[in-house]
C-alpha positions, 0 to 999 in steps of 0.5 A: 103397373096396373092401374085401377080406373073408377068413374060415375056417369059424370066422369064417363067421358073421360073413361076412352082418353084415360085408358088410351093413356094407361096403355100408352104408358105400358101400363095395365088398366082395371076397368072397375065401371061405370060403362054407360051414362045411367046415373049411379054414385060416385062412393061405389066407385071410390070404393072398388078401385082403393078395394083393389089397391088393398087387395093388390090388384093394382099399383095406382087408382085414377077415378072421374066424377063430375068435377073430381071433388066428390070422388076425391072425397070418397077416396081418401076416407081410405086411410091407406091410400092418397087422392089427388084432386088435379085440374092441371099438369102442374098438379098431375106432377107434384101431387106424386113427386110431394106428396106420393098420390096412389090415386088421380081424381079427374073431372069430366066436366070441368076437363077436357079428353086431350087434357085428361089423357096428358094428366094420366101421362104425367101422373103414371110416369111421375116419382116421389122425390125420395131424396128431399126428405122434408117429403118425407117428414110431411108423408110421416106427419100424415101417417101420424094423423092416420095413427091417432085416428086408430089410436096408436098416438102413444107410439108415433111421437118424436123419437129426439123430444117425445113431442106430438110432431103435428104440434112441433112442426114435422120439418123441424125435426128430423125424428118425426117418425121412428127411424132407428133400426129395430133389433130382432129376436130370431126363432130358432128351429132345431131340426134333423140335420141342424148343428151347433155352428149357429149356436157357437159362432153366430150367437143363436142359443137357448136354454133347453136346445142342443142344436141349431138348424135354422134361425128365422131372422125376420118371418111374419108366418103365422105361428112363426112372428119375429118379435122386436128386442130394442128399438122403438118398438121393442116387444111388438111383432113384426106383424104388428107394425104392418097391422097398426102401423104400416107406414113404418114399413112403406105404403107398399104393405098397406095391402098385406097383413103380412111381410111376404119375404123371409130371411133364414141362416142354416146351419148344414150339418149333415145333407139336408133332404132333396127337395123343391118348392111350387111356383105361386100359380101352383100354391094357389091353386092346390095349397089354399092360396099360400105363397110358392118359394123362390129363394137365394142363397148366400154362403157364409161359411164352408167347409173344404169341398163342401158342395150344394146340389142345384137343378139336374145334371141333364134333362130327365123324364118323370119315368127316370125320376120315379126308377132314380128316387125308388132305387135311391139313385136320385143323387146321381141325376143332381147338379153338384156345385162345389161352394166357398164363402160369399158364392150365391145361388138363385133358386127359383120355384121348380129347381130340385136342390139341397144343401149338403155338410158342411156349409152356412146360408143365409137364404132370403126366400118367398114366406112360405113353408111349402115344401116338396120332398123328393128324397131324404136318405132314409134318415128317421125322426126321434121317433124312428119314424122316416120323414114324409115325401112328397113325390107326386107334387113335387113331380107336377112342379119339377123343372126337369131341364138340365140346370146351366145357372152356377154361381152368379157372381157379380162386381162389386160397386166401390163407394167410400167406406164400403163396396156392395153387390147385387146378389139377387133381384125379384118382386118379392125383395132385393138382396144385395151384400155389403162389406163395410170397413168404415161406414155405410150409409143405409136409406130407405125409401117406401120400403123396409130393408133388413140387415142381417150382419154375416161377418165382423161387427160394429154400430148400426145407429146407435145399437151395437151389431156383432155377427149373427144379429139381425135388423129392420129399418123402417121406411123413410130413414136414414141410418149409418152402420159404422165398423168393420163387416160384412152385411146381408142386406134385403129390401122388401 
């Protein structure tokens, strides 16, 4: 983790022990000041460790003044964030395991170097007890008391008795934050080598469209915003959960204005173009900060001998790619990989790929629209006009390795009622498949977790959840999925 550190000059001779702690930890500090003894105020330093947090430049906050209350103070007049004033182990330890503290508020003259030094200790290595979950309900009631402070109260009462949980007593009820799943309303896209499968298979039509390339399960991209259908919040955008209700979605996203994973199902009905996407350093720096794009794909559905291209077949020169692409032979230096239902691929930023006839993916990538074009079988748009490439980019970000990572199939983990498997693991989110053929109890933590249904159908809470639907679960639930199916599900 990386770890913010504030201090006056009444909390500077604690700054060594905590540092020396930080490190013992294997975690990284971010020294934010003071760095002498010259007197200064403690709310300027309150105020550029939880900045950082919001920022993302840090996972926790550890901050000294004199005594710590001063500094505590300050720190939790930052709503998204929690602050604990701690003078002993005993608290270093609880203030995290009950409370879920991102922040530590020490004393230098009230503890000692030795002292500070194993409260940091315990406090970095310490977890919110997740499984008791009246934790959770006292978490929820301080997130209800946050809501009225920004007046969003009409929306954050009892789900079972419409009461204001402060008032009812947030341990008597286990409702005291919404915790059913929202259903969402996917945005269509209908693109050059889109179908009609998702259309006729998957429940994905609109008047008006006569194909189907792409549906945007759950995208918070600017222009692009799933909206929610039923639940709790039904007609509000994913975007406003994150923006005025944000422990809906776990503390985690208090620092972004948006969800940086999306999750799509393609329909390939023709050969999609050659194509890769930047890694993040390179979006950052020549595409105005955006995301890059690393993704996983999960088949849904293929046809006999259908086939995806992944990565080169051996390693190529940019002198090779450049003769390839302007003699149209690039296709011949792909991977091919013939492909079956329920066959996954990891694809991160650099690899060239393309999905090619014939097959349906639910692909959980970065949110991000960048994308390079190497090639696209000279096919045109509806205005005979051929599709834009982006050649010399997409050189600059090529990995022009012979590709060796095939399908990465991984055991299944049998539990009663369901059995479920890894698909892929990064900072950006956990996808996992789960075949239910009873049930299957589905919990979150500090996170959200959609599930997208890709076979089959059933209950998902109290909702009905056939093939092509997709869901959002809020952080701190409980839900239970109840039929006969196979689920994609992402946790973010």
């Amino acid at each position: 983790m990386k770890i913010a550190v504030g201090c006056d000059h009444g909390g500077i001779v604690l700054k060594e022990a905590v540092l020396r702690a930080i490190n013992d930890t294997n975690n990284t500090a971010l020294d934010l000041g003071t760095y002498d003894t010259n007197s200064v105020d403690y709310p300027t330093y309150a105020y550029k460790v939880t900045k950082a947090m919001q920022q993302g430049l840090a996972d926790r906050g550890i901050l000294m003044c004199g005594t710590g209350i001063g500094i505590s103070i300050a720190a939790n007049k930052f709503s998204d964030f929690r602050c604990a004033h701690v003078t002993d182990a005993f608290s270093a330890q609880m203030c995290v395991e009950h409370n879920d503290a991102m922040i530590m508020a020490l004393g230098g003259r009230i503890t000692t170097p030795d002292d500070a030094y194993e409260f940091v200790k315990i406090f970095l290595t310490a977890k919110f007890d997740y499984a008791n979950r009246r934790h959770g309900n006292r978490l929820r009631s301080i997130y209800w008391l946050e809501a009225q402070q920004k007046e969003l109260q009409n929306k954050a009462k009892c789900e079972c008795c419409d009461q204001n949980p402060i008032e009812k007593g947030i341990s008597d009820c286990d409702q005291a934050w919404p915790q059913s799943p929202q259903r969402l309303t996917p945005i269509l896209k209908d693109y050059v080598w889109g179908g009609n499968k998702l259309m006729l298979e998957w429940g994905k039509s609109v008047p008006g469209i006569e194909k189907v390339a792409e549906s945007w399960e759950l995208s918070t991209l600017d222009g692009d915003e799933t909206k929610i259908e039923e639940g709790t919040f039904a007609g509000l955008y994913v975007t406003d959960l994150i923006n005025k209700f944000y422990p809906v979605c776990g503390t985690s996203k208090k620092r972004y204005t948006r969800l940086r994973t999306l999750i799509k199902i393609l329909d390939a009905n023709a050969d999609l173009s050659i194509q890769v996407h930047p890694d993040d350093a390179y979006a950052e720096r020549y595409e105005k900060g955006v995301l890059g794009k690393t993704e996983t794909w999960y088949i849904a559905d293929a046809k006999p001998d259908a086939a995806i291209y992944l990565g080169f077949n051996k390693d190529v020169s940019e002198e090779e790619l450049r003769i390839a692409i302007k003699s149209k032979q690039l296709p011949q230096l792909l991977n091919k990989i013939e492909v079956k239902v329920g066959d996954c691929f990891f694809v991160p930023a650099g690899t060239v790929h393309a999905l090619l006839s014939g097959v349906v993916v639910v692909e959980v990538q970065e949110s991000s629209y960048l994308t390079y074009r190497l090639y696209d079988y000279g096919r045109t748009d509806t205005q005979g006009k051929e599709r834009d490439l982006h050649i010399e980019k997409a050189l600059q970000v090529l990995n022009k390795s012979k590709h060796t990572n095939g399908c990465q199939p991984r055991e299944y983990v049998e539990h009663v009622g369901h059995k479920k498997r890894l698909l892929a693991a990064t900072e950006y989110f956990i996808a996992y498949e789960v075949v239910v053929s009873t049930v299957y109890e589905i919990i979150t933590e500090d996170n959200i977790i959609a599930i997208t249904v890709v076979a089959g159908s059933g209950k998902i809470g109290t909702l009905n959840a056939k093939k092509g639907d997709s869901f959002l679960i809020p952080a701190y639930s409980k839900v239970f999925f109840n039929g006969d199916a196979t689920l994609i599900e992402t946790k973010i």
